[in-house]
C-alpha angles and dihedrals in degrees: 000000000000122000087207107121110234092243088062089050109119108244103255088053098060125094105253109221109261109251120263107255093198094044108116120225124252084254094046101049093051077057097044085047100044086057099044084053102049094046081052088056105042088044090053095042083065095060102046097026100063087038079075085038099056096092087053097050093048093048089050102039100024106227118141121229093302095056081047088052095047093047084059098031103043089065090045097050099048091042090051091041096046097039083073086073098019090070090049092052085057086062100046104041098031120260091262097061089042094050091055095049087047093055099044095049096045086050092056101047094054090053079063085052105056094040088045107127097199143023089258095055087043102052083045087060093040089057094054081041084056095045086051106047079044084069095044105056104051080046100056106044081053095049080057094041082041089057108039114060099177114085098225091048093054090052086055091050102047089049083061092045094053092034089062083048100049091047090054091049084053093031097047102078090046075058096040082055111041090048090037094063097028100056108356134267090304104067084069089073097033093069093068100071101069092041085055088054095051089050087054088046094051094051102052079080094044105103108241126270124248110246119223111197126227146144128279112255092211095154093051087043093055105043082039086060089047106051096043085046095048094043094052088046080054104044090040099042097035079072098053103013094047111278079243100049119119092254093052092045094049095045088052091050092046086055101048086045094051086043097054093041093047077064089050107049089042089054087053105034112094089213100028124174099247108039109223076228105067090049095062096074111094087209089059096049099046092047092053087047094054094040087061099052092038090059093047098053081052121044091039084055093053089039092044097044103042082062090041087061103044107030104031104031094022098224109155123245091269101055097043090050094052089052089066090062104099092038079065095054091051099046086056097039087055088041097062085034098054102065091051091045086053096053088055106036101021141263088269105053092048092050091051097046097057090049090053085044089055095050087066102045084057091046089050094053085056085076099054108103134165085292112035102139110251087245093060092051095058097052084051093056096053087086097055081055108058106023095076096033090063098040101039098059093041098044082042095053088046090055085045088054097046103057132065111248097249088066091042091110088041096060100031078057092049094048092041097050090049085050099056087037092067089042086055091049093039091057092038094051094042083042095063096033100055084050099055096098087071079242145041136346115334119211098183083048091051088045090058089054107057094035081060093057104049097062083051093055088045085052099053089032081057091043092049096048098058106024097054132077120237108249 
C-alpha cells in the first residue's frame, strides 16, 4: 500500500468522484426553474387577484362579508392544511410526478371556478383550487432544491422563485382588475388554464425526480384539516354570528381538540408529517414563526386594502388595481436585493430587518382614513412593499439550509402551510373587524387589525434576533 498522502498523490492517479446521477444539467435546471416559477406565480395570482375581484363577485353571486372571507379563505385553508402532506408527497413520489398532479388538478378546479353559478359552488372549487396549489408549492421549491446542488447557486435561484412569487402577490390585483372589468370576475380564473398547459409542457423536459417511499399520516392530515378549519369559522363568524354564540364556541373547541390530538398523532406515527426532527432545529422553527406573521402582514394588507379602495373610497377594479403598481416594482426590486444583503450583513439581520420594516408598514396603514390623498397612500404603502420581499427569501434559503435534501419538500410544505395559515387568520381576523360596524368599511376595525399584527411581527422579530446565529 502506498504511505503517499492523498493530497501528494499526483493528479491521474487519484479516484475521480463518481458523478452525481441526480444532478440536473445547466439546460435542464433554467427549465426546472422556469416551471417552478411559473406554477408560484399562477398559484399566487389566485390569492391577491380575487382579493380586487371580491365586489364583482358579490354583486354577481349575492353573498355579504362572510361569503367574501370563505371565497379567499377556502382556497387558503385548504392550501395551508394539505401542504403538510403535500410536501410530503413531493418527497414520495419525487417533485416532478407531484408537480404534474399539482398542475392538472389546479387547472381543473379553476375551470369550476369560473363555471361556478353561486357563492356555495364557488367556494367548493376554490377549495379543490386550495388541495392542488398545496401540492405545487412544496414541489416546486424541491424541483428547484432537486436541480441546484451549490449552495450559493440555490440561494440565487430560490430569490428568483419567491420573487416570482412575491411580484404575482403585488401584481395579482393590476391583473384581477384589469380581467375583472374587461370581461367580467371569471376571467380571473380562466387564465389559469393555458398557463397550466405551458407548466406541463415545460416539465416533459424536466429529468425525473428520485421517490422516496413512506406511509400515509391520515390521522395527522385530518386533525391537521380540523383544527385549521375550526379555528378560521371561528375567527370569520365570531365577527358576524357573536364572538360568544354556540356556533362560534363549537367551531373553537373543535379546534383546540383536533389540534391537541394532530400532536398527538405526530409524537406516536413512525413516519409522521412533521418530524420531531425537523423540528429540533431552532433555524427551522423561527423561520416557520416568522413565515406565519410575514404572511399575515401581507396578505391582510392586500386583502384590507383591495376593499379600502373600492368600498370605502368607490374606485373601480381598474383603478384599485393600478394603485398596487408600484407596490409591485418594489416587491421585485427587495426581493433581488435580499439574497446579496444577506451575504454581506448576514441572514439575520436581514430577517430581522424585514420583519421591523413590516411593523411599520402595518403602523403606517393605521393613518389612512375616507379622505387620505391618493399620493399619501401610496407612501404609506412603500413599507408593505419592501418589509416581506427582504425577510422571506432570506428566512426561505436558511430552512433550505437547514434540512437535508431529502426533506427538502418536507420542510418547504411545512413553511409553506404556516405561511398560508397566517394569511387565512389574517383575512379571517381583518374580515370580521372591518365588519364590525353591521355595514360598510370599518376604519376602527381595521385599525384593530393591524394593530394585532404588528405585536405579532415584534414577538417573532424578537424571536428572530436572539434565537438565531449571526451568518
Amino acid at each position: 500500500m502506498s504511505t503517499i498522502p492523498r493530497s501528494q498523490r499526483a493528479p491521474a492517479l487519484q479516484r475521480q468522484p463518481d458523478p452525481d446521477p441526480t444532478a440536473a444539467p445547466p439546460r435542464s435546471r433554467g427549465i426546472a426553474l422556469a416551471a417552478a416559477l411559473l406554477g408560484f406565480v399562477v398559484i399566487t395570482i389566485d390569492v391577491s387577484a380575487v382579493n380586487i375581484a371580491l365586489p364583482a363577485i358579490q354583486g354577481s353571486l349575492s353573498g355579504g362579508m362572510a361569503g367574501l372571507q370563505w371565497v379567499v379563505d377556502a382556497y387558503t385553508l385548504m392550501f395551508a392544511a394539505l401542504m403538510l402532506s403535500a410536501g410530503s408527497l413531493a418527497d414520495r413520489a419525487g417533485a416532478r410526478r407531484a408537480y404534474v398532479w399539482g398542475v392538472a388538478l389546479f387547472s381543473l378546479a379553476s375551470l369550476g371556478c369560473a363555471l361556478a353559478p353561486g357563492i356555495g359552488v364557488l367556494v367548493a372549487a376554490r377549495v379543490a383550487q386550495g388541495a392542488a396549489a398545496a401540492v405545487v408549492m412544496p414541489a416546486s421549491l424541491a424541483l428547484i432544491r432537486q436541480a441546484y446542488d451549490d449552495p450559493q447557486a440555490r440561494a440565487r435561484a430560490i430569490a428568483i422563485w419567491t420573487a416570482g412569487g412575491a411580484v404575482a402577490m403585488a401584481a395579482g390585483p393590476v391583473l384581477g382588475g384589469l380581467l375583472t372589468e374587461a370581461a367580467g370576475w371569471r376571467a380571473v380564473f380562466l387564465l389559469n388554464l393555458p398557463v397550466g398547459a405551458v407548466i406541463l409542457g415545460l416539465l416533459i423536459r424536466v429529468q425525473h425526480s428520485p421517490r422516496r417511499p413512506a406511509v400515509l399520516d391520515g390521522g395527522g392530515q385530518l386533525t391537521a384539516i380540523l383544527a385549521l378549519a375550526g379555528l378560521a369559522f371561528a375567527v370569520i363568524e365570531g365577527g358576524h354570528l357573536g364572538w360568544t354564540s354556540v356556533p362560534v364556541l363549537v367551531a373553537a373547541a373543535i379546534a383546540i381538540a383536533s389540534g391537541y390530538a394532530f400532536g398527538v398523532i405526530e409524537a406516536r406515527h413512525r413516519q409522521p408529517m412533521v418530524p420531531p426532527s425537523i423540528l429540533k432545529d431552532r433555524r427551522v422553527t423561527v423561520a416557520l414563526a416568522v413565515g406565519f406573521a410575514v404572511n399575515a402582514a401581507f396578505y391582510g394588507g392586500i386583502f384590507l386594502l383591495g376593499l379600502y379602495y373600492q368600498q370605502l373610497r368607490g374606485m373601480s377594479g381598474i383603478t384599485a388595481g393600478l394603485l398596487f403598481v408600484p407596490l409591485s416594482a418594489l416587491v421585485t426590486t427587495s426581493n433581488l436585493v435580499s439574497p446579496r444583503l444577506a451575504e454581506r450583513i448576514g441572514r439575520r439581520s436581514v430577517i430581522v430587518a424585514g420583519q421591523l420594516i413590516f411593523i411599520v408598514a402595518m403602523l403606517a396603514l393605521m393613518l389612512l382614513a375616507a379622505d387620505t390623498p391618493v399620493w399619501l397612500v401610496l407612501i404609506l404603502l412603500l413599507p408593505l412593499s419592501t418589509g416581506g420581499a427582504l425577510a422571506v427569501p432570506a428566512l426561505t434559503a436558511l430552512l433550505m439550509d437547514s434540512v437535508p435534501p431529502e426533506r427538502a419538500g418536507t420542510a418547504s410544505g411545512l413553511l409553506n402551510s404556516l405561511r398560508q395559515t397566517g394569511g387565512a387568520l389574517a383575512v379571517a381576523l381583518f374580515g370580521s373587524l372591518l365588519a364590525s360596524s353591521g355595514g360598510g368599511f370599518s376604519l376602527p376595525g381595521m385599525r384593530v387589525g393591524l394593530l394585532v399584527v404588528a405585536l405579532v411581527l415584534g414577538g417573532t422579530a424578537v424571536l428572530s434576533r436572539f434565537v438565531l446565529s449571526r451568518d
